[in-house]
N, C-alpha and C positions, 0 to 999 in steps of 0.2 A: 504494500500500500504506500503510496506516496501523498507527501503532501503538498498544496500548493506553493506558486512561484509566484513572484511579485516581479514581471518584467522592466528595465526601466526604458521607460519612453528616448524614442530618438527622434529632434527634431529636424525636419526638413527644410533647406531656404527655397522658397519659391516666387519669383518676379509678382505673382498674382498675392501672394497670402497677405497677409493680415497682420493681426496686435494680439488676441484671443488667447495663442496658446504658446505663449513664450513672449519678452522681450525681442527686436529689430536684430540681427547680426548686421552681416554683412547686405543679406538680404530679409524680407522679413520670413517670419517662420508660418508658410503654409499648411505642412503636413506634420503631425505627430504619430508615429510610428509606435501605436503603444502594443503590440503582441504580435510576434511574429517571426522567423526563424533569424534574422537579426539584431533581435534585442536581446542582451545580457540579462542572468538573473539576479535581481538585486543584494538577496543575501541566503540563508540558509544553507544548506548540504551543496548545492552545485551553482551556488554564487562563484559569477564571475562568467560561466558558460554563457556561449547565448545559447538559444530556444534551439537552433537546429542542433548542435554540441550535443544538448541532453537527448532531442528526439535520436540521434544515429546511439546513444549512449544507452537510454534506456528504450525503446523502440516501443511496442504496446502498450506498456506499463502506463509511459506520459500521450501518448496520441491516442491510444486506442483499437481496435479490433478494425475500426471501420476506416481508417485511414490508407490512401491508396500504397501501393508498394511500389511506386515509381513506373517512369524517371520522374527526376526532378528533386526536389528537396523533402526527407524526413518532416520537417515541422510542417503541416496542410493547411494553415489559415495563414493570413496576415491580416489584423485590425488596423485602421487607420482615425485620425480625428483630421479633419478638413475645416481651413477659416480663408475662404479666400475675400480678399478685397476687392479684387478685380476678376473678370471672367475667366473663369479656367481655358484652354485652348477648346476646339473642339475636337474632339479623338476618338478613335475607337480601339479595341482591345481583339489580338487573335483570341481562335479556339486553341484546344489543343495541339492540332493535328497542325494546325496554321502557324503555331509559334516552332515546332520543333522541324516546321520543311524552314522557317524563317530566321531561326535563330538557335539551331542545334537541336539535339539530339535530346539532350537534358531540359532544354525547356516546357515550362507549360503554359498554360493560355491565363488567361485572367478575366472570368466572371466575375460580378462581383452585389452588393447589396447595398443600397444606402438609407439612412435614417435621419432623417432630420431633427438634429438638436435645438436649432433657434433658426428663426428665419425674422428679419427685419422686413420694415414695408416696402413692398415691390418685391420680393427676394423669388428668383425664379432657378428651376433649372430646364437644362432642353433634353429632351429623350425620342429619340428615335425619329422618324422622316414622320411630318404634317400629312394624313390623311389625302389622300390625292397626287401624292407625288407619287411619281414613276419611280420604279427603281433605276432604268436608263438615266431618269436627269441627276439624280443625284450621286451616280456613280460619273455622271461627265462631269458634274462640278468640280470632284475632287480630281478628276483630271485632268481639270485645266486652271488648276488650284485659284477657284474662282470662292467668292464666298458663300458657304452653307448654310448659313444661321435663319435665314430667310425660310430654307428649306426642311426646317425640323420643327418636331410639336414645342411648342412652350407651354411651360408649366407653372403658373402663380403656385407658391407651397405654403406650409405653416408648420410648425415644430408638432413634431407625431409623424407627420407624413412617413410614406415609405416606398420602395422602387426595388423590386430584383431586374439587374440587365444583365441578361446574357452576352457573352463576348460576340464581335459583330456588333452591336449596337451601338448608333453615331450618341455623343451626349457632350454634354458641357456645362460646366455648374459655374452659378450667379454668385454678385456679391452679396452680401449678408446673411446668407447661409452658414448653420454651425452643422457640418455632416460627420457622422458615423459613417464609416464606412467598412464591411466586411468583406474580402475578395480571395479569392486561389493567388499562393504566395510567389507571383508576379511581377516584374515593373516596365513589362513591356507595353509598353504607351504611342499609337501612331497618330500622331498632329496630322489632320487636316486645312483647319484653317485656326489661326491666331490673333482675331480680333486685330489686323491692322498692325500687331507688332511686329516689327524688322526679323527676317531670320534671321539666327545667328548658329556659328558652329555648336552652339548648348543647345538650339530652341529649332531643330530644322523641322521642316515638313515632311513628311514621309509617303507621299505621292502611291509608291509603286506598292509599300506595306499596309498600307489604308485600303488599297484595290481589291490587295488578298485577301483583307481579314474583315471586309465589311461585309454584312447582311443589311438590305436597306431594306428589307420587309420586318427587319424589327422594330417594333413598336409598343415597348412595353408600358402596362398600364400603372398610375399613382396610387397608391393602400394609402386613404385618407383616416385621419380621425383620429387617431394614436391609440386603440384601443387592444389591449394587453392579448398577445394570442403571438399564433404563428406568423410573425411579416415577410418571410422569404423563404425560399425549398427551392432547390437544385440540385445538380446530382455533386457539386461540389461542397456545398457548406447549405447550414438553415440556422435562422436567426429567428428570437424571440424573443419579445417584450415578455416580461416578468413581474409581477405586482407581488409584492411579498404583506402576510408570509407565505412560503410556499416550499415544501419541499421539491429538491433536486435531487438526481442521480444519473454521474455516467456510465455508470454499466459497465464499466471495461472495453465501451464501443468508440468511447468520445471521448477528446479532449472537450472541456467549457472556458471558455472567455468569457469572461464577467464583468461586464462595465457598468459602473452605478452610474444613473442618470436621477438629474431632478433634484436627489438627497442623497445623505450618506446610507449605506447598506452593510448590517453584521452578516457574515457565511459564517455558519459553526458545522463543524462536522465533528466527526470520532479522533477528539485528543487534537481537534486543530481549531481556530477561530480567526476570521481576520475582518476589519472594517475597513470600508475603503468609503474613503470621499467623493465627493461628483467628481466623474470624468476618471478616477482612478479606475484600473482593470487587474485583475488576479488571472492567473492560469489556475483550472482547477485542472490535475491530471487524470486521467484517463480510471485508473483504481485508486482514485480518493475516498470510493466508497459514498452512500448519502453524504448528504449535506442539507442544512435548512438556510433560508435570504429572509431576513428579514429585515428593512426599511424603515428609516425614517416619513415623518409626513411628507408626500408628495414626493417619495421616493422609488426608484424602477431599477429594473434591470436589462440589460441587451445581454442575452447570452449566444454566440455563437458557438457551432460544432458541427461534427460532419455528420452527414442523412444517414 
């Protein structure tokens, strides 16, 4: 039986991000990388490991039964928080079979899941081609790296909301969105269009990789309302809003990532206990055995883990 890890977050600089979740570096900090096979573990038995380290170390034990057996990377999630200030590119993500004719042998695709933590007024994101488009025009725009935005659904959101996209899917996230994000531990990202900013050798366009890996008949639909249940299922991960209290258990199938949202949240399990603050995330492993979440007022849980 093992017991939970406390990952620690890695921040991202991104031209787009924000103030939210970290201090400005060099650039500001867009992305926080809080679980996932490159985040170290903050203390306990295999502090100092990252997440992939212990998954090749202890292999079932910390992922689970249901975790694929490759290629690619031991640890099968990566969680992200997302704060952008400005519009994210618009991109799309290979499948499997698309990333590894595209980028080796070891690669895998990147599905992925999003939730929305805050959304300010006006705050949108775009998902998939606007009803009536052809898939012909929107596969010419991006090759003749003309602009798309025009050509995809927009979406007013509000904090609760929620989106499974499967890879192939065009998308791009608005300013004042605070996102969750869950995906297969990927970071292969192809730029179609970049809202007007100058290419550069960091920020290129990816023309001929966007070709292969889009599907423009996807069109995935917005889980409004915030309301505690299943928000996501795929054949790669499935996420859940969680109201405590509430008993948990992984079975020995799953890895659980556990992000309090809202409020802070106690996990107790057999001979373990940990609290975590809004926006903190715990690894429970795979044979942690039950566990019970219980919540502060107006407090939740995201727990992702594989189907």
């Amino acid at each position: 039986m093992l017991s939970p890890m406390r990952p620690i977050p890695l921040a991202k600089e991104r031209v787009w991000g924000g103030t939210r979740l970290g201090p400005p570096r060099a650039l500001p900090i867009g992305e926080l990388w809080v679980a996932g096979p490159w985040n170290e573990v903050a203390d306990g038995p295999h502090a100092g490991r990252t997440l992939e380290e212990a998954a090749v170390a202890l292999g079932p034990a910390l992922v689970g039964s249901a975790a694929p057996p490759g290629p690619g990377l031991r640890f099968p999630l990566l969680v992200k928080l997302l704060d952008p200030a400005a519009w994210l590119s618009v991109q799309v993500h290979p499948d499997d079979e698309t990333a590894r004719r595209l980028a080796g042998p070891d690669a895998v695709g990147k599905a992925e899941a999003w939730f929305v933590l805050e959304a300010g007024p006006g705050a949108e994101l775009l998902v998939g081609a606007r009803p009536g488009v052809r898939d012909a025009d929107l596969r010419d725009a991006i090759r003749r790296g003309a602009a798309t935005t025009d050509l995809l659904a927009r979406h007013s959101v509000a904090a609760g909301d929620a989106v499974l996209l499967p890879a192939g899917t065009l998308h791009a996230v608005g300013p004042g969105v605070l996102l969750y994000e869950v995906q297969q531990p990927s970071d292969l990202t192809y730029r179609v269009d970049d809202w007007g900013r100058p290419t550069t050798p960091e920020r290129p366009l990816h023309t001929a990789e966007a070709l292969a890996a889009v599907d423009p008949g996807r069109r995935p639909a917005i889980r409004r309302g915030g309301a505690a249940g299943r928000l996501a299922q795929g054949p790669h991960f499935v996420l859940d809003l969680v109201d405590g209290p509430a008993p948990l258990d992984p079975a020995g199938r799953t890895l659980h990532v556990v992000t309090a949202v809202g409020a802070a949240l106690d996990l107790a399990g057999d001979a373990w206990h940990e609290r975590l603050e809004p926006r903190e995330t715990l690894l429970v492993p795979a044979t942690a055995g039950p566990y019970r979440l219980a919540a502060e007022t107006g407090g939740r849980a995201l727990v992702a883990a594989l189907p």
